[in-house]
BATOR-776308 format. One record per atom (N, C-alpha, C): atom name; x negated, y negated, z negated. Coordinates in Angstrom, 3 decimals, padded with zeros to 6 digits. Atoms other than C-alpha are relative to their C-alpha. Example, Ala and Ser with C-alpha at 12.3 -4.5 7.8 and 13.67 -1.06 7.14 Angstrom:
<rs>
(r N, (-000.890, 001.190, 000.000)),
(r CA, (-012.300, 004.500, -007.800)),
(r C, (-000.900, -001.200, 000.000)),
(r N, (000.820, 001.190, 000.060)),
(r CA, (-013.670, 001.060, -007.140)),
(r C, (000.770, -001.090, -000.730)),
</rs>
This chain:
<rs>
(r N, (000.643, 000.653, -001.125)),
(r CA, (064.790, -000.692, -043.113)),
(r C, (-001.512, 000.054, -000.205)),
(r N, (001.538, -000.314, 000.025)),
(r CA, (061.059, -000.245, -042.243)),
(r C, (-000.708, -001.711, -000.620)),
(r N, (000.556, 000.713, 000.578)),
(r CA, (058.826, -002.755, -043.712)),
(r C, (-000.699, -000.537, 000.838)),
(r N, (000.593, 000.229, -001.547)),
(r CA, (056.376, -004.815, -041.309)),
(r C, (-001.705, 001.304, -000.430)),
(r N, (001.149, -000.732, -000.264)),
(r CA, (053.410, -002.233, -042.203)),
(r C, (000.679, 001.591, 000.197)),
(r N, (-000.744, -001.378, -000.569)),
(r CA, (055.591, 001.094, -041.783)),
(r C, (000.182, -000.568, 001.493)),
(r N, (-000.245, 000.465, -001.508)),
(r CA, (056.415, -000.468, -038.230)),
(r C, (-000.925, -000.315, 000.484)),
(r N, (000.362, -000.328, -000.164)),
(r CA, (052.969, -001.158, -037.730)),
(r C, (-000.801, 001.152, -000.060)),
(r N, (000.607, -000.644, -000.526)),
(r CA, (051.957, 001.918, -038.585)),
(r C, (000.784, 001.417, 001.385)),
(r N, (-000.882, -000.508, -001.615)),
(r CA, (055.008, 003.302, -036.183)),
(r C, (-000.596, -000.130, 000.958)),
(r N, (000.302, 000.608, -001.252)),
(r CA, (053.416, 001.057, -033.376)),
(r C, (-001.352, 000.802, 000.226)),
(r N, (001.341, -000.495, -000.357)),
(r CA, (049.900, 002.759, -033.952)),
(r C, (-000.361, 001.529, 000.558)),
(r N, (-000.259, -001.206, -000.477)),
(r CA, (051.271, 006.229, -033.775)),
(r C, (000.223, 000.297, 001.352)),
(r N, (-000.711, 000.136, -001.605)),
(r CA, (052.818, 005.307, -030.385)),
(r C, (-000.220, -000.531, 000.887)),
(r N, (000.279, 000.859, -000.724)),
(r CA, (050.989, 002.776, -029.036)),
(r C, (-001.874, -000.289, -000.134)),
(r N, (001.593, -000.191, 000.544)),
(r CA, (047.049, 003.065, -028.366)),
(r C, (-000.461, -001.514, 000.778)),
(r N, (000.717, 001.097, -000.598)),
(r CA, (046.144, -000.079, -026.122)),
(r C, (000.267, -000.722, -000.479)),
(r N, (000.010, 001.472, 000.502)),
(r CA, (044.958, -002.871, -027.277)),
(r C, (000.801, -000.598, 000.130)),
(r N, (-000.692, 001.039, -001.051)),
(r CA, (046.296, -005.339, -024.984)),
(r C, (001.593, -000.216, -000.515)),
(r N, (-001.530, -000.166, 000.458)),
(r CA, (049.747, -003.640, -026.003)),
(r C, (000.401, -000.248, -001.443)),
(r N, (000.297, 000.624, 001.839)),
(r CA, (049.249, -004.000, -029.793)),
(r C, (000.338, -001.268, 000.097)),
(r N, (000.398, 001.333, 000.050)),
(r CA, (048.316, -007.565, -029.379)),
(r C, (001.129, -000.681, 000.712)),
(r N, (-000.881, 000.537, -000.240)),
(r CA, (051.335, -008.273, -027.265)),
(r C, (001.408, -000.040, -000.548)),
(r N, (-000.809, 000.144, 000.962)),
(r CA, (053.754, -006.759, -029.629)),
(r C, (000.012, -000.901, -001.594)),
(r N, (000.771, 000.655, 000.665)),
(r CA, (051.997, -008.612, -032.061)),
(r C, (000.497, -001.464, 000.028)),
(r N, (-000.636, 001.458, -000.179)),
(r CA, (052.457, -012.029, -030.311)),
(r C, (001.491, -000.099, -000.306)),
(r N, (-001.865, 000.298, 000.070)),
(r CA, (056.391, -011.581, -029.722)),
(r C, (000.430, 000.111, -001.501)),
(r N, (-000.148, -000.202, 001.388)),
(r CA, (056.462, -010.638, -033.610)),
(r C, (000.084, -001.452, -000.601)),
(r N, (000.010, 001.580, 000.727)),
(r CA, (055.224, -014.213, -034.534)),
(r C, (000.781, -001.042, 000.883)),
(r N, (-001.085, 000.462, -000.527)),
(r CA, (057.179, -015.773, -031.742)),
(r C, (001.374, 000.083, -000.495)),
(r N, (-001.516, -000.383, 000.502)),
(r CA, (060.450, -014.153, -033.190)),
(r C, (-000.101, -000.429, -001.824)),
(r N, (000.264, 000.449, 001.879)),
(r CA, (059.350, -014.930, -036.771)),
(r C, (000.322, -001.858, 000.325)),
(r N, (-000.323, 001.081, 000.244)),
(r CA, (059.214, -018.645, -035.635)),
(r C, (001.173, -000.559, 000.691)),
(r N, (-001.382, 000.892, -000.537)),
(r CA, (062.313, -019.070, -033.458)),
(r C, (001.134, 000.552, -001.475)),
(r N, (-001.609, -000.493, 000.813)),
(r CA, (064.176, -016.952, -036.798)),
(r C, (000.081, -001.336, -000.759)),
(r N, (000.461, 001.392, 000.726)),
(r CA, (062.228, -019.912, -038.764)),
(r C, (001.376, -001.376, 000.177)),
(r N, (-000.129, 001.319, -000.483)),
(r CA, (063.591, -022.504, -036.513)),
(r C, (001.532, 000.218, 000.062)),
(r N, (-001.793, -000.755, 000.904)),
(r CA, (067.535, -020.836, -037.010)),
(r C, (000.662, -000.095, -000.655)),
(r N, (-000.437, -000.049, 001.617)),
(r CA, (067.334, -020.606, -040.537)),
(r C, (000.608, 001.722, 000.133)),
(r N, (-000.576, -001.076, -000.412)),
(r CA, (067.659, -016.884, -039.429)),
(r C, (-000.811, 001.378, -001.047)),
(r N, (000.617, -000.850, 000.781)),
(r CA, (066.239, -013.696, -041.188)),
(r C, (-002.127, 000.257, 000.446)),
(r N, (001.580, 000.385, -000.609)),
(r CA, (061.967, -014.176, -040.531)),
(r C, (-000.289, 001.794, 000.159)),
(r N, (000.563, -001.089, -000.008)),
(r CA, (061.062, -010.597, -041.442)),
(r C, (001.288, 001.556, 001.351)),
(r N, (-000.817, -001.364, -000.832)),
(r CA, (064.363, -008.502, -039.482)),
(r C, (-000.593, -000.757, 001.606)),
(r N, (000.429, 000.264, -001.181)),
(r CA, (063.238, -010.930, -036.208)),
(r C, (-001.259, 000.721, 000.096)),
(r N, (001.239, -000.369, -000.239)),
(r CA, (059.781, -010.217, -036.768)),
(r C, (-000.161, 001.435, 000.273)),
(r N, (-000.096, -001.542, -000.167)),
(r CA, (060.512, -006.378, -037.044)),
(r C, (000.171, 000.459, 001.942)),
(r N, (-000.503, -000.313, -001.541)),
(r CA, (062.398, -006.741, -033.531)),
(r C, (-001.247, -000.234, 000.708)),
(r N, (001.332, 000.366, -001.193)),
(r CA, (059.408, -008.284, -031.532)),
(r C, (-001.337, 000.729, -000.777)),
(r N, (000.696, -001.044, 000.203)),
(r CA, (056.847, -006.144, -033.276)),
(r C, (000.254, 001.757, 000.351)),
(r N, (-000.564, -001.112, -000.668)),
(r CA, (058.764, -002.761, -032.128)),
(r C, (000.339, -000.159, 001.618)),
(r N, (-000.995, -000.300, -001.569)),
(r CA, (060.370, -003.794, -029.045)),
(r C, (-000.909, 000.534, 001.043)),
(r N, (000.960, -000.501, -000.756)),
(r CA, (057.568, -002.464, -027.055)),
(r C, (-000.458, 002.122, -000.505)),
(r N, (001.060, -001.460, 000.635)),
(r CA, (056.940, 001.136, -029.152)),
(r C, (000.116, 000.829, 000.719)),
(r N, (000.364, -001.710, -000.681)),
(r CA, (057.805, 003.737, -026.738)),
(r C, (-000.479, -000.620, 001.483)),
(r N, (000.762, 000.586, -001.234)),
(r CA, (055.845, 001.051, -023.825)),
(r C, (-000.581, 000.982, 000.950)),
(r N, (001.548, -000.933, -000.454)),
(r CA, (052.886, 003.397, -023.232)),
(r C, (000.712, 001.497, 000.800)),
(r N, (-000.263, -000.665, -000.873)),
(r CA, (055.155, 006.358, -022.543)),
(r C, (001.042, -000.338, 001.053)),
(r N, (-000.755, 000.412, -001.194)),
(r CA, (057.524, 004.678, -020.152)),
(r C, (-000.823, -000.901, 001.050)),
(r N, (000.657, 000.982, -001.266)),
(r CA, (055.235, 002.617, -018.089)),
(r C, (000.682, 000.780, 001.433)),
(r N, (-000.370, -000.184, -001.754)),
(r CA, (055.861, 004.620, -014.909)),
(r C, (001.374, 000.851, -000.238)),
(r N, (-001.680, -000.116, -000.608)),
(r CA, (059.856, 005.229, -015.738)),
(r C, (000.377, -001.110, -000.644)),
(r N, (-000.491, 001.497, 000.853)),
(r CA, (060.676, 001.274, -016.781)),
(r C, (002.046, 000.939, -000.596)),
(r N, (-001.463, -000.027, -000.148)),
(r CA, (064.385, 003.047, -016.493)),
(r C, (000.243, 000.545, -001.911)),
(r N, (-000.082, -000.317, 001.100)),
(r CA, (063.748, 004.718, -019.796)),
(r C, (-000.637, -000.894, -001.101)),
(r N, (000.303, 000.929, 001.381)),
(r CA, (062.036, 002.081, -021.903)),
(r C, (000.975, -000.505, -000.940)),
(r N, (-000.845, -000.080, 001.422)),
(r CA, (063.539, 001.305, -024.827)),
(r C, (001.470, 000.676, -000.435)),
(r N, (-000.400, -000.905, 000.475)),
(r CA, (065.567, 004.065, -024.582)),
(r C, (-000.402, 001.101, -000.893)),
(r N, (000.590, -001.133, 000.989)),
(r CA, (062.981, 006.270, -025.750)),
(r C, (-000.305, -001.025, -001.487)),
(r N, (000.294, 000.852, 001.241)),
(r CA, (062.332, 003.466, -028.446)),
(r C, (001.552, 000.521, -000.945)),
(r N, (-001.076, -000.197, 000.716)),
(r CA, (065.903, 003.868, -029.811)),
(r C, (-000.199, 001.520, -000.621)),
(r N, (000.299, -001.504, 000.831)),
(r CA, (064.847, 007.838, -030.368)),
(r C, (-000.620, 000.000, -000.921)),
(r N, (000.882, 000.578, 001.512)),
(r CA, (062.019, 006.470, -032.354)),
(r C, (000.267, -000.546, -001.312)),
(r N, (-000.509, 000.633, 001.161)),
(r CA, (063.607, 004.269, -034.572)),
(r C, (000.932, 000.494, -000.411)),
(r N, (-000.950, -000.303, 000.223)),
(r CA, (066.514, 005.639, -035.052)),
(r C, (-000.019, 000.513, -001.176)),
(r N, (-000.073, -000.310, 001.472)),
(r CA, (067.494, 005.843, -038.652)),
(r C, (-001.226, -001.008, -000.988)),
(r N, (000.945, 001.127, 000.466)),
(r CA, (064.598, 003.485, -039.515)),
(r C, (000.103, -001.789, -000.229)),
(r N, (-000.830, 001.021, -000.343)),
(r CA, (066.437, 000.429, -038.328)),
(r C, (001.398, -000.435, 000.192)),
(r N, (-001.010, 000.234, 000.109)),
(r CA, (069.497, -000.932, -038.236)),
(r C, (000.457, -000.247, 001.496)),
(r N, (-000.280, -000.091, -001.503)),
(r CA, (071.609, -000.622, -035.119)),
(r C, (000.023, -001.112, 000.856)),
(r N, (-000.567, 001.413, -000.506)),
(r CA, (071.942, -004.207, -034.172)),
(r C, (-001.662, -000.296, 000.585)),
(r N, (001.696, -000.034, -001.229)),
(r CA, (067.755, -004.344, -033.749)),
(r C, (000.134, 000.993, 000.891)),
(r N, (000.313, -000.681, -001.211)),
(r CA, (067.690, -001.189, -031.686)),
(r C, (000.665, -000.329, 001.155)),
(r N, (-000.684, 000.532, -001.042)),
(r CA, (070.414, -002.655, -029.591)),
(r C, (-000.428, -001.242, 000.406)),
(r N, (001.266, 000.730, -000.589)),
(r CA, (067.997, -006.072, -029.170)),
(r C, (-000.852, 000.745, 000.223)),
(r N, (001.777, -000.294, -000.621)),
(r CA, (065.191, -004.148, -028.229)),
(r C, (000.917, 000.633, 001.106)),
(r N, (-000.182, -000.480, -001.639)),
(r CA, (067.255, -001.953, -025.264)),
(r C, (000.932, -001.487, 000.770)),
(r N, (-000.239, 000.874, -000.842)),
(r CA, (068.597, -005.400, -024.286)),
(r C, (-001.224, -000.802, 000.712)),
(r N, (001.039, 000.585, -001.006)),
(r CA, (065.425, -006.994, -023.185)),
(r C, (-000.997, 000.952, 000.917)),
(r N, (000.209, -000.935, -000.883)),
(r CA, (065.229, -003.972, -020.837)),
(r C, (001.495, 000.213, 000.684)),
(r N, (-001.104, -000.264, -000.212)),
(r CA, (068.781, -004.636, -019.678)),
(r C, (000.074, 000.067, 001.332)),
(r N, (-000.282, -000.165, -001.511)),
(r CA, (067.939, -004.604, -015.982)),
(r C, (000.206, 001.802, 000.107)),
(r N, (-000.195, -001.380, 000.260)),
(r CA, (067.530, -000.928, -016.767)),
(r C, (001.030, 001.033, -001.216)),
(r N, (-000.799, -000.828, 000.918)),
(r CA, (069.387, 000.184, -019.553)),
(r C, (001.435, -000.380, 000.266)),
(r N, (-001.305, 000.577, -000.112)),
(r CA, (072.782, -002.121, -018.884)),
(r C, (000.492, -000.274, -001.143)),
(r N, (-000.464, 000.709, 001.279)),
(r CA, (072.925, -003.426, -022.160)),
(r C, (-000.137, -001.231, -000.345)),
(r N, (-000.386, 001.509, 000.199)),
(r CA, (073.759, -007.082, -021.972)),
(r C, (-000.553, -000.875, -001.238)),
(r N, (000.096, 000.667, 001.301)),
(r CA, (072.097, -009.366, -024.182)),
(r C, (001.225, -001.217, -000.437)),
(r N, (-001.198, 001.136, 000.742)),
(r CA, (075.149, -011.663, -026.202)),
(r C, (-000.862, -000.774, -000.949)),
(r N, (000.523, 000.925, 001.541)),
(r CA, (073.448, -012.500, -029.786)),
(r C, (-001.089, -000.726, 000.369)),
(r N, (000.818, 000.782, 000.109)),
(r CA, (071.223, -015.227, -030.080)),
(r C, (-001.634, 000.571, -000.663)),
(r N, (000.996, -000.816, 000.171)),
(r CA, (068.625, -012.550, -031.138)),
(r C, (-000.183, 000.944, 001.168)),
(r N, (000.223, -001.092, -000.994)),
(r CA, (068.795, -010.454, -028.177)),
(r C, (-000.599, -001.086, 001.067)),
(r N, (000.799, 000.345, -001.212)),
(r CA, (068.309, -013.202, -025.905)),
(r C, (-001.320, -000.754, -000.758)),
(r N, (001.554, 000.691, 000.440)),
(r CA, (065.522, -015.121, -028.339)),
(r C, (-000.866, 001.068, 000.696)),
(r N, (001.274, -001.064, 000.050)),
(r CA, (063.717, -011.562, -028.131)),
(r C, (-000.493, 000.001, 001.457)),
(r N, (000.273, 000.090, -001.547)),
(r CA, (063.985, -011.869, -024.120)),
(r C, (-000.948, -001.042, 000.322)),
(r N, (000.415, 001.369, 000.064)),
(r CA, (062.821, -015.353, -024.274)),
(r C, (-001.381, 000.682, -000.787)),
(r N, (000.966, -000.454, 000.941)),
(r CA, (059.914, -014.418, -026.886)),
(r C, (-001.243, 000.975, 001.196)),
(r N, (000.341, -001.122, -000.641)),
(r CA, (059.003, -011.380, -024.702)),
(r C, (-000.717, -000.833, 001.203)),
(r N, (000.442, 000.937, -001.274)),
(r CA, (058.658, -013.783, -021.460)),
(r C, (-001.323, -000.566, -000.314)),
(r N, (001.036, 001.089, 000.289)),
(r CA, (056.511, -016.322, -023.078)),
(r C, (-001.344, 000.360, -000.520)),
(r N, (001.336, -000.378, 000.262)),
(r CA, (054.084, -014.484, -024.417)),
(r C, (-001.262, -000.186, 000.232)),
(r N, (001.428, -001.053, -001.358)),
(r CA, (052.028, -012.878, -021.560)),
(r C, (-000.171, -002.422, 000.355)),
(r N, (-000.299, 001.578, -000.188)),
(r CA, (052.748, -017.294, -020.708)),
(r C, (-001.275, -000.835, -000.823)),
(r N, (001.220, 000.737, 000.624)),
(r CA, (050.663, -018.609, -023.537)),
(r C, (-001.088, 000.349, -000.179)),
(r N, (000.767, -000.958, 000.126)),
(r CA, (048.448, -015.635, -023.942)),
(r C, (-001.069, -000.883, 000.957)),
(r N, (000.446, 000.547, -000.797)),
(r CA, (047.507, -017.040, -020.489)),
(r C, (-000.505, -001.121, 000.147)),
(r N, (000.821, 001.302, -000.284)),
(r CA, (046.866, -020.796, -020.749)),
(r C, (-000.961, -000.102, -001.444)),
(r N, (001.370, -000.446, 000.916)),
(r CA, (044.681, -019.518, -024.147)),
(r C, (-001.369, 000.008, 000.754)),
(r N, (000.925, -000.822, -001.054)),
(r CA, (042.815, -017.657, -021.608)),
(r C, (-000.959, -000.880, 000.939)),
(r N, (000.774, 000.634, -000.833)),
(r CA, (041.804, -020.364, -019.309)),
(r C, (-000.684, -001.457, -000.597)),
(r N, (000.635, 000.625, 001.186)),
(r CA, (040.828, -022.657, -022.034)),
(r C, (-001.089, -000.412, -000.264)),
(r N, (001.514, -000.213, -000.375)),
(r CA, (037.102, -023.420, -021.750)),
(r C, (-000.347, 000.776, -001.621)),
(r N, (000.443, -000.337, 001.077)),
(r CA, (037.070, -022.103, -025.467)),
(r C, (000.918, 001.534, -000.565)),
(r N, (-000.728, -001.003, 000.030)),
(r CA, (039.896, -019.397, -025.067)),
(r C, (000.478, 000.331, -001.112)),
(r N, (-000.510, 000.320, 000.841)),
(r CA, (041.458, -020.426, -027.832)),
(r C, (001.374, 000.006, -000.437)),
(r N, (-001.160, 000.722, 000.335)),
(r CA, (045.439, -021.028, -029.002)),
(r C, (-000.141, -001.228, -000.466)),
(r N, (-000.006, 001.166, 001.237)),
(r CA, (044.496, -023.650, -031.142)),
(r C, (-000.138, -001.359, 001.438)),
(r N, (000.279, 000.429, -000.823)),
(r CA, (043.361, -025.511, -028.019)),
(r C, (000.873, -000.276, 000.789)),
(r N, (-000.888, -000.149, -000.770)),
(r CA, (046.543, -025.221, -025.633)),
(r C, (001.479, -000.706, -000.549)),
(r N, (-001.057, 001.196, 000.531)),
(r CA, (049.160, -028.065, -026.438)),
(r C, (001.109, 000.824, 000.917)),
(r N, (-001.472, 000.109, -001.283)),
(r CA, (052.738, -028.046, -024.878)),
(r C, (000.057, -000.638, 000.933)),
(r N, (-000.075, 000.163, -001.009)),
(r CA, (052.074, -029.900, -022.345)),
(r C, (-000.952, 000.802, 000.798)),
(r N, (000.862, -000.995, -000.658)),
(r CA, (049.675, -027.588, -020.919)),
(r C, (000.933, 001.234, 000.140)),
(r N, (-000.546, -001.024, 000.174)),
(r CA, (051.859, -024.947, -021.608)),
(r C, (001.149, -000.442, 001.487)),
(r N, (-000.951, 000.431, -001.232)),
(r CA, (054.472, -027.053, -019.357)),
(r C, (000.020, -000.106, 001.485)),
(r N, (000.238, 000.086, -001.547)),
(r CA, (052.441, -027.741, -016.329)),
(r C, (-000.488, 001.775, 000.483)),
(r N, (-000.008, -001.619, -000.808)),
(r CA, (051.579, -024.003, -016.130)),
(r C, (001.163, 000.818, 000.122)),
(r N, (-001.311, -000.050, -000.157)),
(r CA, (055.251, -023.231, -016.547)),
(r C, (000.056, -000.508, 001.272)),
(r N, (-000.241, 001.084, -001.661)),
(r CA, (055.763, -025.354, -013.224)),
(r C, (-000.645, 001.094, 001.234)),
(r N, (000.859, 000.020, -001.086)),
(r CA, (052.752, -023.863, -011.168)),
(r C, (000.357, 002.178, -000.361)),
(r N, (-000.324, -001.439, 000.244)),
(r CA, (054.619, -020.054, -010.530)),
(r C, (-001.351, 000.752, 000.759)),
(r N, (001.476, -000.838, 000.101)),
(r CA, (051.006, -018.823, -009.372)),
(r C, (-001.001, 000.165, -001.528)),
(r N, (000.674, 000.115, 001.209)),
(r CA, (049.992, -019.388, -012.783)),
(r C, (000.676, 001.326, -001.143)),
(r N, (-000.170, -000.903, 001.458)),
(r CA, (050.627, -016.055, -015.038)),
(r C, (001.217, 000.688, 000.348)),
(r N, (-001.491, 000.310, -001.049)),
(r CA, (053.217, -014.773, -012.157)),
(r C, (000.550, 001.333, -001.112)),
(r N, (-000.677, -000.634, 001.501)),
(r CA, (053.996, -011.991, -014.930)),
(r C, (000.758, -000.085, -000.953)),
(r N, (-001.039, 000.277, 001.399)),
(r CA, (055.592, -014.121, -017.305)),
(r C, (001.058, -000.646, 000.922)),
(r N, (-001.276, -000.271, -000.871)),
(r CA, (058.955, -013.978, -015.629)),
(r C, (000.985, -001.663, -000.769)),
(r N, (-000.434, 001.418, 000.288)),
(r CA, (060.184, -017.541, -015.652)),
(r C, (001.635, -000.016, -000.382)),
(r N, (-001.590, 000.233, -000.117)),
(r CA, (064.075, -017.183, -015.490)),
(r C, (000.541, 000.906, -001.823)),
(r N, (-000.179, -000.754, 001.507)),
(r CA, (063.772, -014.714, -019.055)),
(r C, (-000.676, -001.347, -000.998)),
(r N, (000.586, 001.249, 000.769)),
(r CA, (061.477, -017.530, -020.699)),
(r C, (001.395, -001.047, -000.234)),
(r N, (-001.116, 000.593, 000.706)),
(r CA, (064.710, -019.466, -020.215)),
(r C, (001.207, -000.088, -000.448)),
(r N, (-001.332, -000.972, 000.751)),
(r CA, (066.993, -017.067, -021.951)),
(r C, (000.146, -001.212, -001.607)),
(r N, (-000.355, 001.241, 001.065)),
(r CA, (066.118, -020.209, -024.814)),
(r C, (000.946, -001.001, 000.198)),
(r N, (-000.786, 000.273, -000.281)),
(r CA, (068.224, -021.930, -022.971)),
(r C, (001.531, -000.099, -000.676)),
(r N, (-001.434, -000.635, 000.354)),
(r CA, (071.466, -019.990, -023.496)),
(r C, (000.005, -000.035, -001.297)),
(r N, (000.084, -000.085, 002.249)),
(r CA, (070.491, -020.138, -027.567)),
(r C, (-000.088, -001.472, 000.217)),
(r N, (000.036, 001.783, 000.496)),
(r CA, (070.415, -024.158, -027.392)),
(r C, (-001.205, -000.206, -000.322)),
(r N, (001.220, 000.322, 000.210)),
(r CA, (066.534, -024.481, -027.242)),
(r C, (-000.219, -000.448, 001.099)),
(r N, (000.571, -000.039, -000.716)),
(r CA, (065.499, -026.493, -025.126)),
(r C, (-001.492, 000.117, 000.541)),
(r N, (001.075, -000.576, -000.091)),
(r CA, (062.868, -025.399, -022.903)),
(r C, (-001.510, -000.406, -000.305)),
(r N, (000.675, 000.394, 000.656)),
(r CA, (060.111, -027.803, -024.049)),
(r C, (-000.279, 000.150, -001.595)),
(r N, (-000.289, -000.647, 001.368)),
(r CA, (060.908, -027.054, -027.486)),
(r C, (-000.607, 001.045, -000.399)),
(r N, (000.526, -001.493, 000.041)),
(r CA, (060.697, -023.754, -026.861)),
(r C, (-001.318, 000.347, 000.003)),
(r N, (001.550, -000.051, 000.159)),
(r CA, (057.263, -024.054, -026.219)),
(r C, (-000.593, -000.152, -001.121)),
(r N, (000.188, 000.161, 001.443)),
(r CA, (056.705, -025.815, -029.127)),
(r C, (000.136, 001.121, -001.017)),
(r N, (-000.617, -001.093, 001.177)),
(r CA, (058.330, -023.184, -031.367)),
(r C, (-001.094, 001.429, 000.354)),
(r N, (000.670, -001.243, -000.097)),
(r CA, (056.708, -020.484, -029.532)),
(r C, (-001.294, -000.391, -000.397)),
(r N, (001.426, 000.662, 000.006)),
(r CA, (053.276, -022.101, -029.218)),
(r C, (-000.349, -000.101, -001.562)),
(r N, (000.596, 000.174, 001.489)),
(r CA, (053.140, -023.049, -033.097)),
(r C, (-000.148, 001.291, -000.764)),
(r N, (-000.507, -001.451, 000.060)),
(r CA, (054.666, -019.353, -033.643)),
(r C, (-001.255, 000.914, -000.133)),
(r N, (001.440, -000.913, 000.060)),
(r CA, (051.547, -017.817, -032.477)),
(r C, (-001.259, -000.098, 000.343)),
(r N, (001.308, 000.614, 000.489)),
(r CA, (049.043, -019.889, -033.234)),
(r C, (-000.480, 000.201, -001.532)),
(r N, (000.527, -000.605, 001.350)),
(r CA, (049.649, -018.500, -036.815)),
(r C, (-000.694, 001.106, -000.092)),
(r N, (000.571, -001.658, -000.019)),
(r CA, (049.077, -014.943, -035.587)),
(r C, (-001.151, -000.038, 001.104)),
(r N, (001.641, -000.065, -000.890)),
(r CA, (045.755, -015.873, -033.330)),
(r C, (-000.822, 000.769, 000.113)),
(r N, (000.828, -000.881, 000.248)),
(r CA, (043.385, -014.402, -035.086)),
(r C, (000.469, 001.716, -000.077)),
(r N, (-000.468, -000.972, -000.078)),
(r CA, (045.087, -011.293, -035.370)),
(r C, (000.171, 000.573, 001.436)),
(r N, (-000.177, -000.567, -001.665)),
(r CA, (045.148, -011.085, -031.237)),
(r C, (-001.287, -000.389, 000.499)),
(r N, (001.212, 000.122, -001.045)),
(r CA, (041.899, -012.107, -030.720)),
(r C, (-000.275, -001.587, 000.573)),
(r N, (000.400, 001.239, -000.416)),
(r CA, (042.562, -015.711, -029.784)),
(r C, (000.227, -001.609, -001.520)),
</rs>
C-alpha cells in the first residue's frame, strides 16, 4: 500500500491546481478524523480522501469517467476496497453504491469540505481556527451559502450514526489540523 507521501507524490503527477491539491488535502484530514472518531484505520482513511480526486483534472468535462480513470491509476498501489470508496463517491456516474461506513464517510467528507473551506472564507480573518460549529450550522441552513457543497451527500453522516452537528464538529476539528497546509 502507498504511503501518504508516494500518494502525494501520485496526486502531484496528476493533479496541477492548487485549489484541487488543497481540496484533496482537506477530505484527507476530514477522513483521518471521522477514522479517529471510529477507532478506524487513520492512515488507510486518510489515503482514501487524499486520492479520491487523482484522475479530477482529466475528467472534469466527462464527470462519467471520474474515478474510473482513478482506479487505472491506482491500481495495484491500493487495495481494492479504497479504489472501490473512491468510484463510490462518484456513484451517480459510475453505479457503484456506497454500503461501508467508509464509502459513505468519504461522500460525507467530500461534501463538507468545499462547506467549511467556505465559512473560512468569509471570516473577516479567513481563517479555520475562527469558524465554530455553529457557524458552520447556520450556513448549512442558508442553501445560497456555498450552493456547491451538496447538502443531501454532507448527510451521508447520517447513515454512519453521526449526527449531523457532530459531524461538523469532527469535520471542523479534522481540518483545522491540516489549515496551514491549505492556506487557511
Amino acid at each position: 500500500m502507498l504511503t501518504r507521501d508516494e500518494a502525494l507524490d501520485l496526486v502531484k503527477k496528476h493533479v496541477t491546481k492548487r485549489n484541487v491539491v488543497y481540496h484533496m488535502l482537506a477530505v484527507e484530514a476530514i477522513m483521518r478524523s471521522m477514522a479517529k472518531y471510529f477507532g478506524e484505520d487513520e492512515k488507510q482513511w486518510g489515503l482514501i480522501g487524499i486520492l479520491h480526486d487523482v484522475d479530477y483534472e482529466k475528467t472534469e468535462a466527462t464527470p462519467e469517467k471520474h474515478s474510473l480513470l482513478a482506479e487505472e491509476i491506482l491500481k495495484g498501489t491500493v487495495p481494492g476496497e479504497l479504489i472501490k470508496a473512491i468510484k463510490t463517491h462518484n456513484a451517480k456516474h459510475t453505479g457503484v453504491m456506497p454500503k461501508t461506513r467508509m464509502e459513505k464517510a468519504l461522500i460525507a467528507a467530500d461534501a463538507i469540505s468545499g462547506l467549511l473551506v467556505a465559512c473560512a472564507l468569509v471570516m473577516p480573518s479567513k481563517k479555520l481556527a475562527d469558524v465554530k460549529v455553529e457557524t458552520v450550522t447556520k450556513k448549512f441552513k442558508d442553501k445560497d451559502f456555498a450552493r456547491g457543497a451538496e447538502r443531501d451527500r454532507i448527510l451521508a453522516c447520517e447513515e454512519i450514526g453521526i449526527p449531523r452537528e457532530k459531524f461538523f464538529e469532527i469535520a471542523l476539528e479534522g481540518l483545522k489540523q491540516s489549515a496551514s497546509q491549505i492556506g487557511l
